[in-house]
DRENNU-678941 format. One record per atom (N, C-alpha, C): atom name; x, z negated, y. Coordinates in nm, 2 decimals, padded with zeros to 4 digits, always signed. Atoms other than C-alpha are relative to their C-alpha. Layout:
N
["CA" [X Z Y]]
...
REM end
This chain:
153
["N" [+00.07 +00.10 +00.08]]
["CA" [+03.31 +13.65 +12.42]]
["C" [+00.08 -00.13 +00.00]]
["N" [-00.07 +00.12 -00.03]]
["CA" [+03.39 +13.27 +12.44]]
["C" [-00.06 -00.05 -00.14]]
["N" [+00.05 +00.06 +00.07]]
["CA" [+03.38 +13.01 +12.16]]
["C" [+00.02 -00.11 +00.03]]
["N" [-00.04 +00.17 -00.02]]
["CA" [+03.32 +12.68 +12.24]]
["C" [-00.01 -00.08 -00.12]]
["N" [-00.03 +00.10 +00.07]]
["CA" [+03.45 +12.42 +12.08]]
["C" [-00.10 -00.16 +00.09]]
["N" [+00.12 +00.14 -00.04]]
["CA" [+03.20 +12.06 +12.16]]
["C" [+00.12 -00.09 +00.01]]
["N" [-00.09 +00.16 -00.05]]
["CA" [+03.41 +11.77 +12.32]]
["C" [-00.09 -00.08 -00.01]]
["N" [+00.11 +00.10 +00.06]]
["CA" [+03.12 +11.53 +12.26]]
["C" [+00.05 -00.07 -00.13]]
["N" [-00.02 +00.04 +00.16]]
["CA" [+03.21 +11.29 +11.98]]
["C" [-00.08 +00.05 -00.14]]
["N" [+00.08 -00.09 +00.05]]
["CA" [+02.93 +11.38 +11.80]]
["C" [+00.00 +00.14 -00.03]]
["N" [-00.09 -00.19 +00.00]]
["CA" [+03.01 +11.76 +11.83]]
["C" [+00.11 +00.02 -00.07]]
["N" [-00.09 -00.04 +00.06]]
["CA" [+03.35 +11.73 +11.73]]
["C" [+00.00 -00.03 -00.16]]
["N" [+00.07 +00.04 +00.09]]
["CA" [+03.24 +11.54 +11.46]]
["C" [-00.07 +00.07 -00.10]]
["N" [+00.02 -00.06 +00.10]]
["CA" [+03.04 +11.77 +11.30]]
["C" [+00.01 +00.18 -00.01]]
["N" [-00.11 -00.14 +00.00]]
["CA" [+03.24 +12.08 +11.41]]
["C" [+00.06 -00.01 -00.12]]
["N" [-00.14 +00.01 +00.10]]
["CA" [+03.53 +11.91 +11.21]]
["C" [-00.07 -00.01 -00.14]]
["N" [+00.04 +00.07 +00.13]]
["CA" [+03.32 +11.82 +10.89]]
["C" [-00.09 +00.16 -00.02]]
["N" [+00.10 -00.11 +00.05]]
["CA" [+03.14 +12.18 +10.90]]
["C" [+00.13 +00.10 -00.01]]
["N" [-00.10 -00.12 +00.00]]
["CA" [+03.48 +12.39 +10.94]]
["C" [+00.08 -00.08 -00.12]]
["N" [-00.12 +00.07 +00.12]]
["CA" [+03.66 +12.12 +10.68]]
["C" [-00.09 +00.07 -00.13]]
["N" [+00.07 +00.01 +00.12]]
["CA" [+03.34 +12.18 +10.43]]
["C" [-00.01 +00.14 -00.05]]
["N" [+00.00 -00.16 +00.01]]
["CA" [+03.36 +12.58 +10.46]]
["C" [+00.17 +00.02 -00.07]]
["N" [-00.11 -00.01 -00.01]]
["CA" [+03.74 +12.56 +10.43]]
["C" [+00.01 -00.01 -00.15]]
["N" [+00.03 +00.02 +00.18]]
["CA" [+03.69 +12.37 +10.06]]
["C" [-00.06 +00.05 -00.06]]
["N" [+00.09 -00.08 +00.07]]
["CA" [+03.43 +12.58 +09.97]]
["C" [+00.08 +00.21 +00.00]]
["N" [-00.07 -00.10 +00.03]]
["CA" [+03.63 +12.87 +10.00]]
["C" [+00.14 +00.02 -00.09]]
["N" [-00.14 +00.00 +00.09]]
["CA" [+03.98 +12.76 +09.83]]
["C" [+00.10 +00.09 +00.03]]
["N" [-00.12 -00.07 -00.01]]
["CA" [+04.24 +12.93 +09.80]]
["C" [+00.00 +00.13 +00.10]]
["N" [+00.05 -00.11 -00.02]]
["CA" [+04.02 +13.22 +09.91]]
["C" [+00.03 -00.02 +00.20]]
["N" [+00.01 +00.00 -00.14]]
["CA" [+04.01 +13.03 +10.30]]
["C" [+00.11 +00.05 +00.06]]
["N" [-00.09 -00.10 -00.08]]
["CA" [+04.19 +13.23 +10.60]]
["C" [+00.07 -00.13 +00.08]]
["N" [-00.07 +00.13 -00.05]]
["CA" [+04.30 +12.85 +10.71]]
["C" [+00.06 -00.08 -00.06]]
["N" [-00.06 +00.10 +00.09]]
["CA" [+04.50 +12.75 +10.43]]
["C" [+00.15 -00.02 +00.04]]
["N" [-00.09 +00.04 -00.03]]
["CA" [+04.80 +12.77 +10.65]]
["C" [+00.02 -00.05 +00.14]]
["N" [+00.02 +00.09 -00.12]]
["CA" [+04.65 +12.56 +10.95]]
["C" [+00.08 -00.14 -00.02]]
["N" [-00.08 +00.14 +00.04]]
["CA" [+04.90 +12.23 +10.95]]
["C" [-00.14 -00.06 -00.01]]
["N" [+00.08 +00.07 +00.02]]
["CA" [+04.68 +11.96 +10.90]]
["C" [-00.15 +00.01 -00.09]]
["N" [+00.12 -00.08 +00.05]]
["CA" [+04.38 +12.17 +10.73]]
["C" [-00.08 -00.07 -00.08]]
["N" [+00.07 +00.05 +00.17]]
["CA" [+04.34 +11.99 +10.40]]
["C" [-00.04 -00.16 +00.06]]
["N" [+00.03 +00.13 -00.01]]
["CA" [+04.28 +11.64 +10.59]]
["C" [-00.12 +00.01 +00.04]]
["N" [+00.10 +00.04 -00.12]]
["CA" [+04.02 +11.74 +10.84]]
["C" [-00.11 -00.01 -00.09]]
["N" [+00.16 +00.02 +00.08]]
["CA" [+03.71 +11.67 +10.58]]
["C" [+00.04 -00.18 +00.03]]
["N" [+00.00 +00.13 -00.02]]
["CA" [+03.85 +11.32 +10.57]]
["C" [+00.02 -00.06 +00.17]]
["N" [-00.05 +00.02 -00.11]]
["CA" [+03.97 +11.29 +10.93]]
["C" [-00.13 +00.01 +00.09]]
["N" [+00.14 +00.03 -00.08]]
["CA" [+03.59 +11.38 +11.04]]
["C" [-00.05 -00.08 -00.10]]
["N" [+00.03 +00.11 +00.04]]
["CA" [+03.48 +11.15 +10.82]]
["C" [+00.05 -00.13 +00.03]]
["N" [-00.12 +00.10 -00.11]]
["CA" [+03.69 +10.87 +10.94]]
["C" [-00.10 -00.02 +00.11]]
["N" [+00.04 +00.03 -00.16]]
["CA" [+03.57 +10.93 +11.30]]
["C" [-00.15 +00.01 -00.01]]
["N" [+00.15 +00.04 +00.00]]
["CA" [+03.20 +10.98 +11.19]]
["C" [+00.01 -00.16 -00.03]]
["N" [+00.00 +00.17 -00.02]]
["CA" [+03.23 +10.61 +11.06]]
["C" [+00.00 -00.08 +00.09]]
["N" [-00.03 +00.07 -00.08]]
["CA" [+03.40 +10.46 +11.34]]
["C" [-00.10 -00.01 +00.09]]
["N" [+00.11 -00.08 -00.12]]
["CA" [+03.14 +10.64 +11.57]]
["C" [-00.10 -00.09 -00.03]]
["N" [+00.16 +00.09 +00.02]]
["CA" [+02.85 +10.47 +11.41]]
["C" [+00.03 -00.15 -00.01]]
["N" [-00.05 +00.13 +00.00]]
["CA" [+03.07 +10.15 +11.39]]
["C" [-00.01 -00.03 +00.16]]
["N" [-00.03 +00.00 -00.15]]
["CA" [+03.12 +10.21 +11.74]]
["C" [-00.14 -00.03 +00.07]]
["N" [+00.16 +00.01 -00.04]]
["CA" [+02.74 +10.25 +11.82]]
["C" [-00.08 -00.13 -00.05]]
["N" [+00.03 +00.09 +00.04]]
["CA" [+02.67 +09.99 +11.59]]
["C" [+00.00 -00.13 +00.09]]
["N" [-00.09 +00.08 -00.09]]
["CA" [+02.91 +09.75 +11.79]]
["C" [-00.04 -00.04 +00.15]]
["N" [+00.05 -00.02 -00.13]]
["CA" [+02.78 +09.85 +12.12]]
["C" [-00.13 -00.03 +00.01]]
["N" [+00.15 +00.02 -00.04]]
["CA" [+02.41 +09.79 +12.07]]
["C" [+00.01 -00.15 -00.06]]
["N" [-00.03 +00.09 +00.01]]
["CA" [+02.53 +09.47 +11.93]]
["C" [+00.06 -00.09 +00.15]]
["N" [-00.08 +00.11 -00.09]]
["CA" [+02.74 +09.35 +12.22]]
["C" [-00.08 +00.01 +00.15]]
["N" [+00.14 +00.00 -00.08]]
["CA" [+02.42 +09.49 +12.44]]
["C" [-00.04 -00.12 +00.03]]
["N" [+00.10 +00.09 -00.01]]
["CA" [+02.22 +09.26 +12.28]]
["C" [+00.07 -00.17 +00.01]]
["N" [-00.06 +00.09 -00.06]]
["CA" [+02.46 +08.99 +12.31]]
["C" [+00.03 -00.07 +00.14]]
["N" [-00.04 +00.01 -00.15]]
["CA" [+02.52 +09.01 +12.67]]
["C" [-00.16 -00.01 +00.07]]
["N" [+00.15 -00.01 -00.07]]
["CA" [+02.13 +09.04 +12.73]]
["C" [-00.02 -00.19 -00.04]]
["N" [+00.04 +00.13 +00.06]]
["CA" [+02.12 +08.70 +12.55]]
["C" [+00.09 -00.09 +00.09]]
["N" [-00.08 +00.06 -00.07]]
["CA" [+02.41 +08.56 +12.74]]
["C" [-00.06 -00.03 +00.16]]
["N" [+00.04 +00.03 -00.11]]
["CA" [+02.26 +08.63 +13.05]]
["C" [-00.14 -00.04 +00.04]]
["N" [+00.14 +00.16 +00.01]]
["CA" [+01.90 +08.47 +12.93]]
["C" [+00.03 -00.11 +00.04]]
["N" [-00.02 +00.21 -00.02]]
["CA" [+02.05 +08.15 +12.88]]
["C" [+00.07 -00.06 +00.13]]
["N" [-00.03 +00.06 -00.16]]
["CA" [+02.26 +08.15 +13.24]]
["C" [-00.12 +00.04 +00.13]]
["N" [+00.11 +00.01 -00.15]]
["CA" [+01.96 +08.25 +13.46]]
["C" [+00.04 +00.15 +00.08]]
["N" [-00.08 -00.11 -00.14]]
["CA" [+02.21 +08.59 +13.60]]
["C" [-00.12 +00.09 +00.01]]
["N" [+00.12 -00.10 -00.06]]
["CA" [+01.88 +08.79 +13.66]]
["C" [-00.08 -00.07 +00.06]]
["N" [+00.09 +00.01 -00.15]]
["CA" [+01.65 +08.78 +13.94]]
["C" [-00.04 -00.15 +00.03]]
["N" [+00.01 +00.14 -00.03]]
["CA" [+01.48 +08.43 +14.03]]
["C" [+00.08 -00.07 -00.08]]
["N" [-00.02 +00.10 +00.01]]
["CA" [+01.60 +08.09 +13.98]]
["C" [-00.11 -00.01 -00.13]]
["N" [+00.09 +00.07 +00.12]]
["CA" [+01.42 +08.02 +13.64]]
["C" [+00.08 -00.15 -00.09]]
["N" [+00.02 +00.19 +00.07]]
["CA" [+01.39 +07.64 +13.47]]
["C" [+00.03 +00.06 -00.13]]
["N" [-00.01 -00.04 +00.17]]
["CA" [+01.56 +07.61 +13.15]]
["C" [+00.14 +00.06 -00.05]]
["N" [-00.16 -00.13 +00.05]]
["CA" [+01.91 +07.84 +13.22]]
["C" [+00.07 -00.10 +00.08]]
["N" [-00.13 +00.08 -00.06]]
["CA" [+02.25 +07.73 +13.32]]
["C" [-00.03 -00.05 +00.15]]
["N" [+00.06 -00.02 -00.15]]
["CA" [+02.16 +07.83 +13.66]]
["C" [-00.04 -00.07 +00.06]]
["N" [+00.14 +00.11 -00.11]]
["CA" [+01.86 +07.67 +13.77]]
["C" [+00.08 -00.13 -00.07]]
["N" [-00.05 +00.21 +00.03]]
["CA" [+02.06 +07.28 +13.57]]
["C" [+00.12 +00.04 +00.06]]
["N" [-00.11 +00.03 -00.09]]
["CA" [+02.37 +07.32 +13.77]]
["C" [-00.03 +00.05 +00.17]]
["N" [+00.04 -00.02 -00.14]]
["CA" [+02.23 +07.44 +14.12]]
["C" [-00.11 -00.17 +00.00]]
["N" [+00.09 +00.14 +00.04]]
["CA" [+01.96 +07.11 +14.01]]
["C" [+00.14 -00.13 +00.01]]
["N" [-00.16 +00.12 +00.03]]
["CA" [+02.29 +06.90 +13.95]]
["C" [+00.08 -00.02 +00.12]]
["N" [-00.09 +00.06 -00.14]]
["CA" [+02.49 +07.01 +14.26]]
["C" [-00.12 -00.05 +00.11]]
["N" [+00.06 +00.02 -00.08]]
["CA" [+02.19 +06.93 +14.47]]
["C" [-00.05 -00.17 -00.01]]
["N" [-00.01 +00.15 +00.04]]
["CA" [+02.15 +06.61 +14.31]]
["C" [+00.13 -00.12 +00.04]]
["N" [-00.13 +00.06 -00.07]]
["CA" [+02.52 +06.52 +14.37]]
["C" [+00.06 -00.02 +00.14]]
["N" [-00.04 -00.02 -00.18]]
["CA" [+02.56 +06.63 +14.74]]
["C" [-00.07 -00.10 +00.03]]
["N" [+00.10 +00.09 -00.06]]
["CA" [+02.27 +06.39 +14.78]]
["C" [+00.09 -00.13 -00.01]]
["N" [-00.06 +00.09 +00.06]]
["CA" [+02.45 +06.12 +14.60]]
["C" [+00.20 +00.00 +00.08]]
["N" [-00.12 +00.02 -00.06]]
["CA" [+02.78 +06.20 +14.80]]
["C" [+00.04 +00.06 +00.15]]
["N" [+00.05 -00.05 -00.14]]
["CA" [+02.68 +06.31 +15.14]]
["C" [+00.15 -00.08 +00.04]]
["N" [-00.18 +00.02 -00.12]]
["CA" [+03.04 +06.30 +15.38]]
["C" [+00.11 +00.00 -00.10]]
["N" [-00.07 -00.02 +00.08]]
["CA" [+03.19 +06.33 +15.03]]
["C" [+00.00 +00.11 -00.09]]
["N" [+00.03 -00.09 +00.05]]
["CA" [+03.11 +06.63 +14.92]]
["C" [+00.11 +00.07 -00.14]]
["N" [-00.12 +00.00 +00.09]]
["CA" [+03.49 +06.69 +14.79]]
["C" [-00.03 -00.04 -00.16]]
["N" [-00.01 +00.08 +00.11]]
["CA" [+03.41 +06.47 +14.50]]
["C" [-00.09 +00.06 -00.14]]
["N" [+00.05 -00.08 +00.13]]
["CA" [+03.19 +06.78 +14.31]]
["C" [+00.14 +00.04 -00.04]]
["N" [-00.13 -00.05 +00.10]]
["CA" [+03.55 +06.90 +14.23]]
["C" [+00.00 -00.06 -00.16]]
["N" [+00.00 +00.06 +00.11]]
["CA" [+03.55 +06.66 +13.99]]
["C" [-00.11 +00.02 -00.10]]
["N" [+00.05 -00.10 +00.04]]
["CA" [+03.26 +06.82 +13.84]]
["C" [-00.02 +00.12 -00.05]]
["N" [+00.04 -00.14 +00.02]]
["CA" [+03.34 +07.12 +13.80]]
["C" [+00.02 +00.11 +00.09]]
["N" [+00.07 -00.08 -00.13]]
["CA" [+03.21 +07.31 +14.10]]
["C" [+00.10 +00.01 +00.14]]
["N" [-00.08 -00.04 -00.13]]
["CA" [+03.43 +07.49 +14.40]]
["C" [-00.06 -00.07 +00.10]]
["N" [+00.04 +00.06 -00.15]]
["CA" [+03.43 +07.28 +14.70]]
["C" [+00.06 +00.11 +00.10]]
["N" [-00.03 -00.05 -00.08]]
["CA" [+03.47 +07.49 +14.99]]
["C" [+00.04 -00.05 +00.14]]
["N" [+00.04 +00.08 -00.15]]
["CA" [+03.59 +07.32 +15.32]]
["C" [-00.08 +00.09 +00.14]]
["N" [+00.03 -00.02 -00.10]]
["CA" [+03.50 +07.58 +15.55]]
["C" [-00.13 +00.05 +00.01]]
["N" [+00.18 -00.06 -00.03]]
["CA" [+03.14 +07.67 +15.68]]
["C" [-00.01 +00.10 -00.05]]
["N" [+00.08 -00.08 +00.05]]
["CA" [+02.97 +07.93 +15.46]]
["C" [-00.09 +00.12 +00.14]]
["N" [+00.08 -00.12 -00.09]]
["CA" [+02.87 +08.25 +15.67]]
["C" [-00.09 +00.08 -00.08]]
["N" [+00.06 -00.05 +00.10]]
["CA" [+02.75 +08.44 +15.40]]
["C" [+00.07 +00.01 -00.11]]
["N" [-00.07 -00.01 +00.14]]
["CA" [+02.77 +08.45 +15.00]]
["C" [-00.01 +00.13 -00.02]]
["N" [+00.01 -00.11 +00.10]]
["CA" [+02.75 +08.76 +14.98]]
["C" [+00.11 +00.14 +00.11]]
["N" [-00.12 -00.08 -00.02]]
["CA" [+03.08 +08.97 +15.06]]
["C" [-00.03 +00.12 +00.07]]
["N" [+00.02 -00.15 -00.08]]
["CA" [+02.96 +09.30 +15.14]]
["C" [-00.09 -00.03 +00.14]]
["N" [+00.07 -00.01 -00.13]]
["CA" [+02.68 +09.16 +15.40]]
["C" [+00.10 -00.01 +00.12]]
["N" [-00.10 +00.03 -00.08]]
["CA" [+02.97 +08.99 +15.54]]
["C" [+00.08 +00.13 +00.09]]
["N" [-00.06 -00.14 -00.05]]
["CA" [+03.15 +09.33 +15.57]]
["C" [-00.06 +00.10 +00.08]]
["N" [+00.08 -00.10 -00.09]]
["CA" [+02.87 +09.53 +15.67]]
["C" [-00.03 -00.12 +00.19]]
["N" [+00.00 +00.09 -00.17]]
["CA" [+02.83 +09.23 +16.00]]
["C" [+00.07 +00.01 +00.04]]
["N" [-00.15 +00.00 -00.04]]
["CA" [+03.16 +09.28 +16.05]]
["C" [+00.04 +00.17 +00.06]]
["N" [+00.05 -00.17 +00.00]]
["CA" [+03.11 +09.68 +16.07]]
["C" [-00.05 -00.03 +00.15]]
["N" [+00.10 +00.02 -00.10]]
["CA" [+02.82 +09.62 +16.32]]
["C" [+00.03 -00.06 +00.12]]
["N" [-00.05 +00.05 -00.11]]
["CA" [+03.00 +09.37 +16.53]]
["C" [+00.12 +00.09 +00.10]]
["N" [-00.12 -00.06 -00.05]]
["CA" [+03.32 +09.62 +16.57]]
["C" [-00.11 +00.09 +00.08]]
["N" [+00.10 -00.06 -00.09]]
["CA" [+03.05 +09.90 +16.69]]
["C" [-00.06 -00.05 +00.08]]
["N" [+00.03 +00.08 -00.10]]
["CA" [+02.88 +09.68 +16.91]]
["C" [+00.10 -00.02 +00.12]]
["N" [-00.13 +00.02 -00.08]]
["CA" [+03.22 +09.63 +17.08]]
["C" [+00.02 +00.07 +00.06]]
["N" [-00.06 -00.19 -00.01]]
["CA" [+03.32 +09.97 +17.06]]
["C" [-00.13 +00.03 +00.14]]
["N" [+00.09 -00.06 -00.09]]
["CA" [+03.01 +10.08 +17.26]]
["C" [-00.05 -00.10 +00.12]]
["N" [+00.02 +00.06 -00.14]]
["CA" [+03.02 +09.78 +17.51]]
["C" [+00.11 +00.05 +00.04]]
["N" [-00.10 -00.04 -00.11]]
["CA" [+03.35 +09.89 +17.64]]
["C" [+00.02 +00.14 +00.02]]
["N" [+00.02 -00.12 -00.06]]
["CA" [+03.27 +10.25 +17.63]]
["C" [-00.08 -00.01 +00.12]]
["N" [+00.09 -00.01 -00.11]]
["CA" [+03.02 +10.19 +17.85]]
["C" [+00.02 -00.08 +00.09]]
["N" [-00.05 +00.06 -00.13]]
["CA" [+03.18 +09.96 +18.06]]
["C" [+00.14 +00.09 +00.08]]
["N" [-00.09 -00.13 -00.03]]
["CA" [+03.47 +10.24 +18.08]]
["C" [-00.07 +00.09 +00.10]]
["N" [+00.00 -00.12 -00.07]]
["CA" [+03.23 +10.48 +18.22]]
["C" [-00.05 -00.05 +00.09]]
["N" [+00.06 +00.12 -00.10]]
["CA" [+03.09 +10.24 +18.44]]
["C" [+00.14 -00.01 +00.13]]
["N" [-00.10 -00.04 -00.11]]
["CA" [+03.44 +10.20 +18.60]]
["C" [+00.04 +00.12 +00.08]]
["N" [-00.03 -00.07 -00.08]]
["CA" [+03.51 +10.53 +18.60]]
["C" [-00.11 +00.07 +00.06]]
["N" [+00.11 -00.03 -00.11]]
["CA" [+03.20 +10.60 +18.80]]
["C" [-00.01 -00.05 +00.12]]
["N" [-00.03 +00.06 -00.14]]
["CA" [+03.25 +10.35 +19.03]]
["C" [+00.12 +00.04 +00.10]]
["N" [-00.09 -00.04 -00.03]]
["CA" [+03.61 +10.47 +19.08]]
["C" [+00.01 +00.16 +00.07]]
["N" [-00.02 -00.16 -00.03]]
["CA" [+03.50 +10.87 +19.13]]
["C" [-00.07 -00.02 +00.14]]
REM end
């Protein structure tokens, strides 16, 4: 026979607060009155029940904070009117206009100038083309390999 013990906060939680509350309710009488720590663990799961729900508390707060944060910059799906987003993509498009062969001069703005040509913004495509190109390689000089050595046999 096994006895588990719950690793789950919650679990330990009210492991510790049901073995502390048996422990008091027994007194002197309990078979754990010479467990070190024994006489704390009512307060010790209390304690960590608090924090827990401070913790939960905290976290559905900084949720909804971060859901708000990313209303107001636009970071979900389209371009919408109204978020950071859509008035600074509006702003650099207005400025490039306004500094055509000077492009440099959004620095001053704000905004990363980049000198070199844009292949893709998006890092992993880049990687996966880069993937694709090496295979591509790979299997033109296999096949130009066997190509020789067929010509050669």
């Amino acid at each position: 026979m096994r006895i588990k013990i719950n690793k789950s906060p919650e679990g330990l939680i009210q492991l510790g607060k049901a073995v502390g509350a048996k422990h008091v309710a027994l007194g002197a009488n309990s078979p754990l009155k010479g467990v070190e720590g024994i006489d704390d663990l009512v307060t010790l799961a209390a304690d960590a029940e608090t924090n827990h729900n401070s913790g939960k508390t905290l976290l559905e707060q900084a949720e909804a904070a971060n859901q708000d944060r990313d209303n107001s910059l636009g970071q979900r799906g389209k371009l919408q009117p109204g978020t950071v987003r859509h008035i600074v993509t509006a702003s650099r498009s207005v400025l490039i206009g306004q500094n055509k062969g000077q492009e440099h001069k959004l620095a001053d703005w704000g905004y990363e100038v980049i000198d070199a040509p844009s292949t893709t913004s998006n890092p992993a495509k880049a990687a996966a083309k880069a993937a694709q190109k090496a295979a591509k390689t790979a299997r033109v000089a296999t096949k130009a390999a066997a190509r020789v050595k067929t010509a050669t046999a």
